[in-house]
mmCIF file as gemmi writes it, N, C-alpha and C atoms, coordinates in Angstrom:
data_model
loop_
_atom_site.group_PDB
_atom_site.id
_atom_site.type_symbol
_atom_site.label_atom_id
_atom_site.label_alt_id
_atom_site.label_comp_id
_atom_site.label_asym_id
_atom_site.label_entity_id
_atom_site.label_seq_id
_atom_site.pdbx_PDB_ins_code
_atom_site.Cartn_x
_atom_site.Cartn_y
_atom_site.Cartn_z
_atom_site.occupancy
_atom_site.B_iso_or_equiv
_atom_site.pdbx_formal_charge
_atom_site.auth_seq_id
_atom_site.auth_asym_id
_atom_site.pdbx_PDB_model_num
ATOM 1 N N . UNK Axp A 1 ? 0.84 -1.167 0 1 0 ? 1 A 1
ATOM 2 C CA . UNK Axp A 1 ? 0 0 0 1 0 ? 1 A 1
ATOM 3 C C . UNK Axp A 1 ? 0.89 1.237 0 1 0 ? 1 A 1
ATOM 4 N N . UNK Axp A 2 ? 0.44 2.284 -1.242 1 0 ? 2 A 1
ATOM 5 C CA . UNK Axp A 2 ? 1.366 3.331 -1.214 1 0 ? 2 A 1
ATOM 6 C C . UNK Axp A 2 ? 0.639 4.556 -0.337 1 0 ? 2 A 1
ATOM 7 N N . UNK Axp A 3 ? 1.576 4.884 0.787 1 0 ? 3 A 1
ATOM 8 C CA . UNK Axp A 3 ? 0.917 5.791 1.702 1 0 ? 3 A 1
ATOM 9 C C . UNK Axp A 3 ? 0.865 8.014 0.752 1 0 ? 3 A 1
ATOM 10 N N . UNK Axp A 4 ? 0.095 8.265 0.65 1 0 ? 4 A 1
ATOM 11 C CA . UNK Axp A 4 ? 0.233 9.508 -0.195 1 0 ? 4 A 1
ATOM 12 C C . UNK Axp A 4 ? -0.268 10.614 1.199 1 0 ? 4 A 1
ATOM 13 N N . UNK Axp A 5 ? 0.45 11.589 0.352 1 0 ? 5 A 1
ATOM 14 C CA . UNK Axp A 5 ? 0.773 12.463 1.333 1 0 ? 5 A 1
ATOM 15 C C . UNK Axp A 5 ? -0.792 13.436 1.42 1 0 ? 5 A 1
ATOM 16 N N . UNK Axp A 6 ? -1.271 13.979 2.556 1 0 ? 6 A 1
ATOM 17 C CA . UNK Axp A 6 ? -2.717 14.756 2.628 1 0 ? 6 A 1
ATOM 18 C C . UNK Axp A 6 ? -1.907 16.186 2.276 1 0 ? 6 A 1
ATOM 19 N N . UNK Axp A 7 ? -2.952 16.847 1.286 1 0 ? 7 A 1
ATOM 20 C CA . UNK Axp A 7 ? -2.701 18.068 0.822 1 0 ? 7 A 1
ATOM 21 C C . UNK Axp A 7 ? -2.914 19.019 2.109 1 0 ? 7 A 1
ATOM 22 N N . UNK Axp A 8 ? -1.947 19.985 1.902 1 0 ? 8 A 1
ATOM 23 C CA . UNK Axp A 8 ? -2.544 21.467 3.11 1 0 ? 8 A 1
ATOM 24 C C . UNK Axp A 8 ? -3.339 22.392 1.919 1 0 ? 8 A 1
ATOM 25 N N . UNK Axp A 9 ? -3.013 23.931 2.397 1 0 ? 9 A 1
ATOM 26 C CA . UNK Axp A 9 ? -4.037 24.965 1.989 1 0 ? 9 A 1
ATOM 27 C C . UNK Axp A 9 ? -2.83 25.726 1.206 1 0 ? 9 A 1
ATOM 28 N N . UNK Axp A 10 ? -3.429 26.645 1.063 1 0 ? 10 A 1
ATOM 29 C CA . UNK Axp A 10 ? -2.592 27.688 0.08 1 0 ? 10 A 1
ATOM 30 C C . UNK Axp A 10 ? -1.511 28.272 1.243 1 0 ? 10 A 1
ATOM 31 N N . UNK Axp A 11 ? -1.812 28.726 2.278 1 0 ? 11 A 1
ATOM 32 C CA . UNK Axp A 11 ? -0.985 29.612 3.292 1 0 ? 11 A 1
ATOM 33 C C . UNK Axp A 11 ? -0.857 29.056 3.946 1 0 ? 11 A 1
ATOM 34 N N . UNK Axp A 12 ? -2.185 27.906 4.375 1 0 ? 12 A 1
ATOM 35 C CA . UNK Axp A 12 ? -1.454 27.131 5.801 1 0 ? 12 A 1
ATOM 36 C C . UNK Axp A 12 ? -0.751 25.095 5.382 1 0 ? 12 A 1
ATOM 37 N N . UNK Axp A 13 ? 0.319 24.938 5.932 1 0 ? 13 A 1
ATOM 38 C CA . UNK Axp A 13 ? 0.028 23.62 6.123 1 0 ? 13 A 1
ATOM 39 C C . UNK Axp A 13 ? -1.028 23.063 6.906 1 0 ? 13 A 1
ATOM 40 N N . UNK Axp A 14 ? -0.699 21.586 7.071 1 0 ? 14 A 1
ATOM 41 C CA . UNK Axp A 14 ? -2.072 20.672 7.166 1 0 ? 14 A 1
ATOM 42 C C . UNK Axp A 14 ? -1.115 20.367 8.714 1 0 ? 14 A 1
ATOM 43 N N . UNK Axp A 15 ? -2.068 20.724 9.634 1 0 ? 15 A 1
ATOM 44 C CA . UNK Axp A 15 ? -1.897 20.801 10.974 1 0 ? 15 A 1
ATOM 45 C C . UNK Axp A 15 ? -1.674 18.764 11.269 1 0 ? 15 A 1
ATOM 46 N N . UNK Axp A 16 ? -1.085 18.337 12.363 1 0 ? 16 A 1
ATOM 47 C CA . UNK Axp A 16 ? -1.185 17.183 12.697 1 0 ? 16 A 1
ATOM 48 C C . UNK Axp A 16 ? -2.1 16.277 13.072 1 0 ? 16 A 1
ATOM 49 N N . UNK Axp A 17 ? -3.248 17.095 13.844 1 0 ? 17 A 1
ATOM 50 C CA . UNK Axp A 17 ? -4.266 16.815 14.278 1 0 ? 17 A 1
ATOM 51 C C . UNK Axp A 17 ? -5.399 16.655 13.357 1 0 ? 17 A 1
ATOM 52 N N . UNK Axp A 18 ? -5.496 17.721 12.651 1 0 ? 18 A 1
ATOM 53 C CA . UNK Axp A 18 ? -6.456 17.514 11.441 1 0 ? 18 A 1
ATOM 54 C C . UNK Axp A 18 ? -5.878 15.869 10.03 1 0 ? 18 A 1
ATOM 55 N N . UNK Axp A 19 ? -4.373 16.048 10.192 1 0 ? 19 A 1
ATOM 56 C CA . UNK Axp A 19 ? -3.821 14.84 9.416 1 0 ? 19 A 1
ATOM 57 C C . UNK Axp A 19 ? -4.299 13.79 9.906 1 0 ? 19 A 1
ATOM 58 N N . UNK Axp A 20 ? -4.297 13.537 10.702 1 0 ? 20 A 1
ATOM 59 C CA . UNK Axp A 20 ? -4.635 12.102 11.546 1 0 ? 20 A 1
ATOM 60 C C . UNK Axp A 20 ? -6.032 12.046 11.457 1 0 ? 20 A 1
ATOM 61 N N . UNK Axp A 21 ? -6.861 12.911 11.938 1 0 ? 21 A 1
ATOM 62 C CA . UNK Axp A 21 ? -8.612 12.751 11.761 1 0 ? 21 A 1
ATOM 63 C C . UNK Axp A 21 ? -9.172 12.604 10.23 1 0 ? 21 A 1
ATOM 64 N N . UNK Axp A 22 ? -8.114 13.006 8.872 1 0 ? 22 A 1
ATOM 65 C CA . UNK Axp A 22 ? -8.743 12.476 7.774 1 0 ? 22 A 1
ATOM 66 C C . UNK Axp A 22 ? -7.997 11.629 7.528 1 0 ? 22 A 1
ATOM 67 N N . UNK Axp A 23 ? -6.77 11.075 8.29 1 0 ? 23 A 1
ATOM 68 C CA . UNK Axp A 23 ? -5.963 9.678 7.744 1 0 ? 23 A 1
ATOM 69 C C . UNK Axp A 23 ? -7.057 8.246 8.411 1 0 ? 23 A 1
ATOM 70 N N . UNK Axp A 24 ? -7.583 8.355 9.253 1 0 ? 24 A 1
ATOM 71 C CA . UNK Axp A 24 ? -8.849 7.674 9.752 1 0 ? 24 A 1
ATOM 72 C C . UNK Axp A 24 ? -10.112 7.533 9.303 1 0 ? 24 A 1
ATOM 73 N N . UNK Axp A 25 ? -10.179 8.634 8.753 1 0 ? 25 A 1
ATOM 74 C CA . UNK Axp A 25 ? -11.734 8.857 7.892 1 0 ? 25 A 1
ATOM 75 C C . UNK Axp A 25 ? -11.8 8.913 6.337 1 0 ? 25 A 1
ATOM 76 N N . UNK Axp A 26 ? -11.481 7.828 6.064 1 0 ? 26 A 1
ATOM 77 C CA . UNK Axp A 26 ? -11.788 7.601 4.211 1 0 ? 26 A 1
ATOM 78 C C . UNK Axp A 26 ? -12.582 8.454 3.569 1 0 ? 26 A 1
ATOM 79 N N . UNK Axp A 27 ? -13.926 8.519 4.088 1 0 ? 27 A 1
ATOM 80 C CA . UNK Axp A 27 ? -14.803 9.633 3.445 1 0 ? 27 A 1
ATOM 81 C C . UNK Axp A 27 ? -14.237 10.515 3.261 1 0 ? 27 A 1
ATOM 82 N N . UNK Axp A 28 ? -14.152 11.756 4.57 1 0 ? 28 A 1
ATOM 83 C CA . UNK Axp A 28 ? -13.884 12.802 4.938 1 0 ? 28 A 1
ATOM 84 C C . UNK Axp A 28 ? -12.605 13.147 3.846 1 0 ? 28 A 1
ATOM 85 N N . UNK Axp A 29 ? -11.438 12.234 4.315 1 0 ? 29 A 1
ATOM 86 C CA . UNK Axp A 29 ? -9.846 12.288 3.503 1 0 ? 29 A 1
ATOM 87 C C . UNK Axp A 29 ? -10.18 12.396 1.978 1 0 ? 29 A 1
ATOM 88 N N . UNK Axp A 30 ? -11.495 11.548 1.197 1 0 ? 30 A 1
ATOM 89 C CA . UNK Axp A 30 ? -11.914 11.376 -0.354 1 0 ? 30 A 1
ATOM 90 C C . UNK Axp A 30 ? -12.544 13.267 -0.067 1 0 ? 30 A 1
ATOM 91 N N . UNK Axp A 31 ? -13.047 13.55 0.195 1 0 ? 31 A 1
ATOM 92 C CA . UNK Axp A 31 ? -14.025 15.196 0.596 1 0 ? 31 A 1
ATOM 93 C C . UNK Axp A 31 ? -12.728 16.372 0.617 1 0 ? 31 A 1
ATOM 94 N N . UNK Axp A 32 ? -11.642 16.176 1.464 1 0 ? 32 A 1
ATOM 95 C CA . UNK Axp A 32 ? -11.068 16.467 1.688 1 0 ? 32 A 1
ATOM 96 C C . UNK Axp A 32 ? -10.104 17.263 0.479 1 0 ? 32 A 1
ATOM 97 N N . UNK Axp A 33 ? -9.543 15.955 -0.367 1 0 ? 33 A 1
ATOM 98 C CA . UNK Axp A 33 ? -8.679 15.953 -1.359 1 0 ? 33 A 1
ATOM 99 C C . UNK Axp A 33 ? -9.639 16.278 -2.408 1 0 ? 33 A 1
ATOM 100 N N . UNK Axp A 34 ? -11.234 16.429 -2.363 1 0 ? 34 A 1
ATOM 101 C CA . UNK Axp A 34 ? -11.463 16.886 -3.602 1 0 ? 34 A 1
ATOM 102 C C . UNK Axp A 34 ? -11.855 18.534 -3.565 1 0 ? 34 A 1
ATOM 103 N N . UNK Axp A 35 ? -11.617 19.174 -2.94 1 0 ? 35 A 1
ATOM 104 C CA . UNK Axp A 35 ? -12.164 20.191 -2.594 1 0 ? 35 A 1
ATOM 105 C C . UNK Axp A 35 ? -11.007 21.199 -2.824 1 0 ? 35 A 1
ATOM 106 N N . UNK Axp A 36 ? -11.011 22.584 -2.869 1 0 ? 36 A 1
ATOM 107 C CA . UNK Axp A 36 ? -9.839 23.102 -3.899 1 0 ? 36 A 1
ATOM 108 C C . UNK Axp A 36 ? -8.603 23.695 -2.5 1 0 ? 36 A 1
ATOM 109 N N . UNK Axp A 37 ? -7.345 23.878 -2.787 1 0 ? 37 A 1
ATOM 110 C CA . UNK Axp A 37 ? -6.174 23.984 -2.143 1 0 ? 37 A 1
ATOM 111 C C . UNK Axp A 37 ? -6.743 25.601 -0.975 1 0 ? 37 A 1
ATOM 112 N N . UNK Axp A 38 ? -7.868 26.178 -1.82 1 0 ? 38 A 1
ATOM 113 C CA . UNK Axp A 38 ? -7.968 27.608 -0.953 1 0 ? 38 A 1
ATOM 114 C C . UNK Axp A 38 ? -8.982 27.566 -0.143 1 0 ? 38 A 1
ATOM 115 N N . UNK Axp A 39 ? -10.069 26.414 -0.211 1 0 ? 39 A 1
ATOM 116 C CA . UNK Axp A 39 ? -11.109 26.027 0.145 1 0 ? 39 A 1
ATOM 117 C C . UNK Axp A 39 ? -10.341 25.057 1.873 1 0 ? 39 A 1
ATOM 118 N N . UNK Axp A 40 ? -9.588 24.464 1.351 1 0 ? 40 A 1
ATOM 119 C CA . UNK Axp A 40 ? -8.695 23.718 2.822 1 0 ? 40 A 1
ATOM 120 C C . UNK Axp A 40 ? -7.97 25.026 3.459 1 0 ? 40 A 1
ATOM 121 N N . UNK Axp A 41 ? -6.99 25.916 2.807 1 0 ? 41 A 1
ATOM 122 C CA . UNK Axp A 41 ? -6.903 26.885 3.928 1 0 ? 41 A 1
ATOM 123 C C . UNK Axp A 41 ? -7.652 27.253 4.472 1 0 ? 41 A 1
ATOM 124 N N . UNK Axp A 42 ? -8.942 27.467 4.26 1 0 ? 42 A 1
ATOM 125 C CA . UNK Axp A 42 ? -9.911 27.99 4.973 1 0 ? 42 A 1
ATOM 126 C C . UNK Axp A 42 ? -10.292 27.253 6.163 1 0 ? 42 A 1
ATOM 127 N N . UNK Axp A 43 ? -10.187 25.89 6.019 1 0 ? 43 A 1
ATOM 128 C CA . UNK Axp A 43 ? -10.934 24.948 7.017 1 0 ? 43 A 1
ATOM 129 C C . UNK Axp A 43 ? -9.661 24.843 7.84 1 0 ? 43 A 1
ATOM 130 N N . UNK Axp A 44 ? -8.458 24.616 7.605 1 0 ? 44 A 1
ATOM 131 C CA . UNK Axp A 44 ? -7.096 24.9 8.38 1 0 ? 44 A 1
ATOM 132 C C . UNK Axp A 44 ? -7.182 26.137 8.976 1 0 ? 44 A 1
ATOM 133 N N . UNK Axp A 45 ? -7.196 27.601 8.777 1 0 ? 45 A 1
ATOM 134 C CA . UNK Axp A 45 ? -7.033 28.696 9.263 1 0 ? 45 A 1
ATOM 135 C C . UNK Axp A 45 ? -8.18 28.622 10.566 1 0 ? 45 A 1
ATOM 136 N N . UNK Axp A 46 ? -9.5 27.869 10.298 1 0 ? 46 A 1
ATOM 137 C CA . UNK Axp A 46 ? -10.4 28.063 11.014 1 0 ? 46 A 1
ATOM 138 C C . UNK Axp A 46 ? -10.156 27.265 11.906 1 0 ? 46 A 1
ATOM 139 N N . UNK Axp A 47 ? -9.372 26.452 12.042 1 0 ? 47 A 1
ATOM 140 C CA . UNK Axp A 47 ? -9.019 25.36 13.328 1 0 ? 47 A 1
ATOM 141 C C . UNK Axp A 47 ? -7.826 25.85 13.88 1 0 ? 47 A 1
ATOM 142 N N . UNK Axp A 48 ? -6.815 26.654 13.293 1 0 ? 48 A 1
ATOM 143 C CA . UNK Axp A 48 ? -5.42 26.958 14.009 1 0 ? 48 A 1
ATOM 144 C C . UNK Axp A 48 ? -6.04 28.133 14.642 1 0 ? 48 A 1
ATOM 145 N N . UNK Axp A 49 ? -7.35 29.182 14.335 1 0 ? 49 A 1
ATOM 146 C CA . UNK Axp A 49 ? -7.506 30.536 14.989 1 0 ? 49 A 1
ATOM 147 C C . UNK Axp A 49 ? -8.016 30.117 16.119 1 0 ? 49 A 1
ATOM 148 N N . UNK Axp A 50 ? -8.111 29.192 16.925 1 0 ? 50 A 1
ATOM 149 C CA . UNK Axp A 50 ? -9.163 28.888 18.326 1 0 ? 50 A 1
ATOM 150 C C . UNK Axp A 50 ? -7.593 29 19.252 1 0 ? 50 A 1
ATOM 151 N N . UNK Axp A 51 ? -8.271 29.367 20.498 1 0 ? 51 A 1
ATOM 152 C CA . UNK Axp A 51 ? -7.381 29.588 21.666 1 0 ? 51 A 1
ATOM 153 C C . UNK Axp A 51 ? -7.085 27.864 22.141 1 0 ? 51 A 1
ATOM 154 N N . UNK Axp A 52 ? -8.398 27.62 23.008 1 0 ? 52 A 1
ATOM 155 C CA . UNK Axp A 52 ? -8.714 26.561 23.739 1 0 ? 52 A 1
ATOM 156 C C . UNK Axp A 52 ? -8.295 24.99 22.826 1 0 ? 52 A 1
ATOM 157 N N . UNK Axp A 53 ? -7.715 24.377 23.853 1 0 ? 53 A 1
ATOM 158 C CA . UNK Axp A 53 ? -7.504 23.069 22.89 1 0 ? 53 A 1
ATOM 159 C C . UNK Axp A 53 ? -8.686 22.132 22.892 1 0 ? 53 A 1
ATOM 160 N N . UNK Axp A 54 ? -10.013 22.627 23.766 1 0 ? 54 A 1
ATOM 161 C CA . UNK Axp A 54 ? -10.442 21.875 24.061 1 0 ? 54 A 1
ATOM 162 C C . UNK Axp A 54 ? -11.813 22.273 22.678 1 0 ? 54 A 1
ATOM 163 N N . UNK Axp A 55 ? -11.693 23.634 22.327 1 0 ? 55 A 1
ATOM 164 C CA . UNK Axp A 55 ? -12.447 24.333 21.167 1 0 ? 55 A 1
ATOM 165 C C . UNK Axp A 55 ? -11.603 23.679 19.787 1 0 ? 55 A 1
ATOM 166 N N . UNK Axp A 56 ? -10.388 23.729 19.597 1 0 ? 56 A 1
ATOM 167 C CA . UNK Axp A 56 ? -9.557 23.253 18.606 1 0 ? 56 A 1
ATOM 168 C C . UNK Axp A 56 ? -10.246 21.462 18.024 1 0 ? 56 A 1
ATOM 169 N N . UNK Axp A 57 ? -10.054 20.545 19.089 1 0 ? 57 A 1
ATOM 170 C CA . UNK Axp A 57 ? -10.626 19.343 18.857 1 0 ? 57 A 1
ATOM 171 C C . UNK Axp A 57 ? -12.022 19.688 18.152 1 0 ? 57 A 1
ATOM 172 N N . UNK Axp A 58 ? -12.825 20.1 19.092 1 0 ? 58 A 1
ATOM 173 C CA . UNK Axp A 58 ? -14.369 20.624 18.373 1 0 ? 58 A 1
ATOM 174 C C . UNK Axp A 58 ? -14.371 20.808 16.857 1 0 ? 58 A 1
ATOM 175 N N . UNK Axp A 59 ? -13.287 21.808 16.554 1 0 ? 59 A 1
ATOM 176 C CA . UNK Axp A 59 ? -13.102 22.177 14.964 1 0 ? 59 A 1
ATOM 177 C C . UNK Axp A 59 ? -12.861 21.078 14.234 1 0 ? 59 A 1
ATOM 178 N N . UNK Axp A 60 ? -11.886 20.781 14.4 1 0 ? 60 A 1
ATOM 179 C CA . UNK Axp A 60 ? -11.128 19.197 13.802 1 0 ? 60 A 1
ATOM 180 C C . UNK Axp A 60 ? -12.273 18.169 13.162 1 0 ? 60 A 1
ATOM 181 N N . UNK Axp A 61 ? -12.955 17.779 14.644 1 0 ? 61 A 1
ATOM 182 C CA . UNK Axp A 61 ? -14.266 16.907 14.468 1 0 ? 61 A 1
ATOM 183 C C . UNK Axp A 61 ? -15.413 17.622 13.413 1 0 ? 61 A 1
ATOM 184 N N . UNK Axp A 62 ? -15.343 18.779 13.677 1 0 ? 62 A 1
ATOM 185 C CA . UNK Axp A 62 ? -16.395 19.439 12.851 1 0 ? 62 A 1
ATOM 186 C C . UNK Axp A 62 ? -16.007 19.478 11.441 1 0 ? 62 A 1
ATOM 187 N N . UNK Axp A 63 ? -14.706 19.753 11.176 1 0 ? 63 A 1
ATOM 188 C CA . UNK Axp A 63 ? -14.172 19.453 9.882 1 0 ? 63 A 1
ATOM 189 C C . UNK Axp A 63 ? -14.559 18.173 9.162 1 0 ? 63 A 1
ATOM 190 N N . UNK Axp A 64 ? -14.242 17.614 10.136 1 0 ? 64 A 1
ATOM 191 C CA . UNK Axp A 64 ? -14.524 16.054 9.779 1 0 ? 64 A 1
ATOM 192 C C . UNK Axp A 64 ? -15.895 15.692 9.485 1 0 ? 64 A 1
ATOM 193 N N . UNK Axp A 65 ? -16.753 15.835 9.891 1 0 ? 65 A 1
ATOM 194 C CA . UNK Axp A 65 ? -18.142 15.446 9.95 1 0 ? 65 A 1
ATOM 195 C C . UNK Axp A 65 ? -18.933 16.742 8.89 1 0 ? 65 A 1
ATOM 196 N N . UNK Axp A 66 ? -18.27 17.619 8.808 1 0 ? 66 A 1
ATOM 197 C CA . UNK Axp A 66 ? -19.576 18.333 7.528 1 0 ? 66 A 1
ATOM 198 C C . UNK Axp A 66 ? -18.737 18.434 6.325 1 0 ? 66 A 1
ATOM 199 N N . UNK Axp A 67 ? -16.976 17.907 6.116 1 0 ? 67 A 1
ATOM 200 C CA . UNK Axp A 67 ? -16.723 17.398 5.132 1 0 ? 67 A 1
ATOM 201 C C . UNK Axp A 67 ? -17.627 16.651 4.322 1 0 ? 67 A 1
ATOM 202 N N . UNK Axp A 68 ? -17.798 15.588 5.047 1 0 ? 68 A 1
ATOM 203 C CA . UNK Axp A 68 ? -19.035 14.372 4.775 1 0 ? 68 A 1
ATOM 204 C C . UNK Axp A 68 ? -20.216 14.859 4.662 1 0 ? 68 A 1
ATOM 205 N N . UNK Axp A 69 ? -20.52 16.248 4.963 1 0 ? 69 A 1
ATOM 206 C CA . UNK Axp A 69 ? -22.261 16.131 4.602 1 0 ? 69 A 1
ATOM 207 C C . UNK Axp A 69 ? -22.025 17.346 3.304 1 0 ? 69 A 1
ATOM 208 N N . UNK Axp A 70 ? -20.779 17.017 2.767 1 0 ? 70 A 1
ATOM 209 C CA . UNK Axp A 70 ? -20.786 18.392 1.685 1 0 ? 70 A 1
ATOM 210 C C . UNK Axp A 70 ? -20.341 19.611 1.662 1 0 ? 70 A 1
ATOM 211 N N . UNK Axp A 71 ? -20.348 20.147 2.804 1 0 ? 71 A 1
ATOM 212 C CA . UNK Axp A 71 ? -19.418 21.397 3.035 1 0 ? 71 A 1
ATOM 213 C C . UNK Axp A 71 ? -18.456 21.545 2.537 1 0 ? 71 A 1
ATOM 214 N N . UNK Axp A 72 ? -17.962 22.396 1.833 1 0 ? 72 A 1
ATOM 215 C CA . UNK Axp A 72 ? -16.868 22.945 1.219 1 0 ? 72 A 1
ATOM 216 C C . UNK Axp A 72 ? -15.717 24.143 1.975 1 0 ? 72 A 1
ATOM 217 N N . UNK Axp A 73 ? -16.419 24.329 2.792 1 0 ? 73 A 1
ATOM 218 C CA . UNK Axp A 73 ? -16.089 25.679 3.699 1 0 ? 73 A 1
ATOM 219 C C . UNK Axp A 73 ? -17.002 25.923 5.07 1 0 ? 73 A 1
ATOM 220 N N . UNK Axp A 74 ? -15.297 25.985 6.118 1 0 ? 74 A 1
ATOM 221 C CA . UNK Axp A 74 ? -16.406 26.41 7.429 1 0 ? 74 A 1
ATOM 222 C C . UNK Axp A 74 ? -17.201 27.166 7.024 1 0 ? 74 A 1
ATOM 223 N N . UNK Axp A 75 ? -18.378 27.457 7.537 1 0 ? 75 A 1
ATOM 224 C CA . UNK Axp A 75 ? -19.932 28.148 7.699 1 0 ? 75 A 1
ATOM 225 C C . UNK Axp A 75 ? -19.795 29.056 8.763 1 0 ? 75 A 1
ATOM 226 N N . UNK Axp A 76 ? -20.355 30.206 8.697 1 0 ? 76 A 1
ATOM 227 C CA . UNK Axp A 76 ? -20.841 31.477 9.414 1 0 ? 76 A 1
ATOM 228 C C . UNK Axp A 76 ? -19.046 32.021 9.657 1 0 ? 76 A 1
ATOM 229 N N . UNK Axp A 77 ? -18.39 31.837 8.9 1 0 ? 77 A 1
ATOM 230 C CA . UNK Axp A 77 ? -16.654 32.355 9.418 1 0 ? 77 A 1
ATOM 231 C C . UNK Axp A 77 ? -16.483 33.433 8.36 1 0 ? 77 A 1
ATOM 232 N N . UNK Axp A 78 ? -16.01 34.464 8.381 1 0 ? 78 A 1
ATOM 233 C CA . UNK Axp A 78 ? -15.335 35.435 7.614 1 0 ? 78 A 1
ATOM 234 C C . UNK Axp A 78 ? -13.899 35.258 6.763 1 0 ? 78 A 1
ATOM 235 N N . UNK Axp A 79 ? -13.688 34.052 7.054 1 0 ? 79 A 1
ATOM 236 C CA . UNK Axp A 79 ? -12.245 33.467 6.359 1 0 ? 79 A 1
ATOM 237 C C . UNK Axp A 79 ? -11.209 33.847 6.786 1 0 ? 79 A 1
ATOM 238 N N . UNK Axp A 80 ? -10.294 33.148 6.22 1 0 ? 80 A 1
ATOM 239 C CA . UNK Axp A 80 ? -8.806 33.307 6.202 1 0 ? 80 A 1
ATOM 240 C C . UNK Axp A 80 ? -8.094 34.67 6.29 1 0 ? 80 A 1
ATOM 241 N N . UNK Axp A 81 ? -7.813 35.397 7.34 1 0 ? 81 A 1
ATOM 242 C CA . UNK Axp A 81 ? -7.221 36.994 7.293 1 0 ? 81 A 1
ATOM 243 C C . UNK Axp A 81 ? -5.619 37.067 6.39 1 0 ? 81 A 1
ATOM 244 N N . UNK Axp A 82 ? -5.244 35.641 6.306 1 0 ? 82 A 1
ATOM 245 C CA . UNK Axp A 82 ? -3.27 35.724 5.959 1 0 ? 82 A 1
ATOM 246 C C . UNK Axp A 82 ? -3.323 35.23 4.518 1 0 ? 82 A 1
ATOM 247 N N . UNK Axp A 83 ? -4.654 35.122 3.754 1 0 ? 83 A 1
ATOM 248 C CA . UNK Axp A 83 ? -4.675 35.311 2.331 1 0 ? 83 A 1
ATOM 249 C C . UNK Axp A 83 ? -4.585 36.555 1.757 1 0 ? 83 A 1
């Protein structure tokens, strides 16, 4: 099995935590990789801007789970400020 590498975003790399929650989740990781390089900074920027680690996980999971229902982009966020 050839292990391939998970894409990051335009500005941000692909955090560790978020690597591991779509290296587990086939769906999510297929959602993930089809969705465009500026569309993942967005969902990266929106998980590295939280203080709390305990808010950070929240994101991660949330990434994960509305990947899968179609989302293309966190919802109700103003985006990425370091684009």
């Amino acid at each position: 099995m050839v292990k391939r590498a998970i894409p990051g975003g335009v500005v941000h790399s692909l955090p560790a935590d978020l690597r591991k929650a779509l290296a587990l989740d086939p769906a999510a990781l297929a959602k993930w990789q089809d969705i465009t390089p500026l569309a993942r900074n967005e969902w990266i920027c929106w998980i590295i801007s939280v203080k709390k680690p305990e808010t950070r996980k929240q994101h991660v999971e949330r990434t994960r789970t509305e990947l899968k229902e179609g989302m293309r982009r966190p919802c109700c966020w103003p985006g990425c400020p370091h684009r």
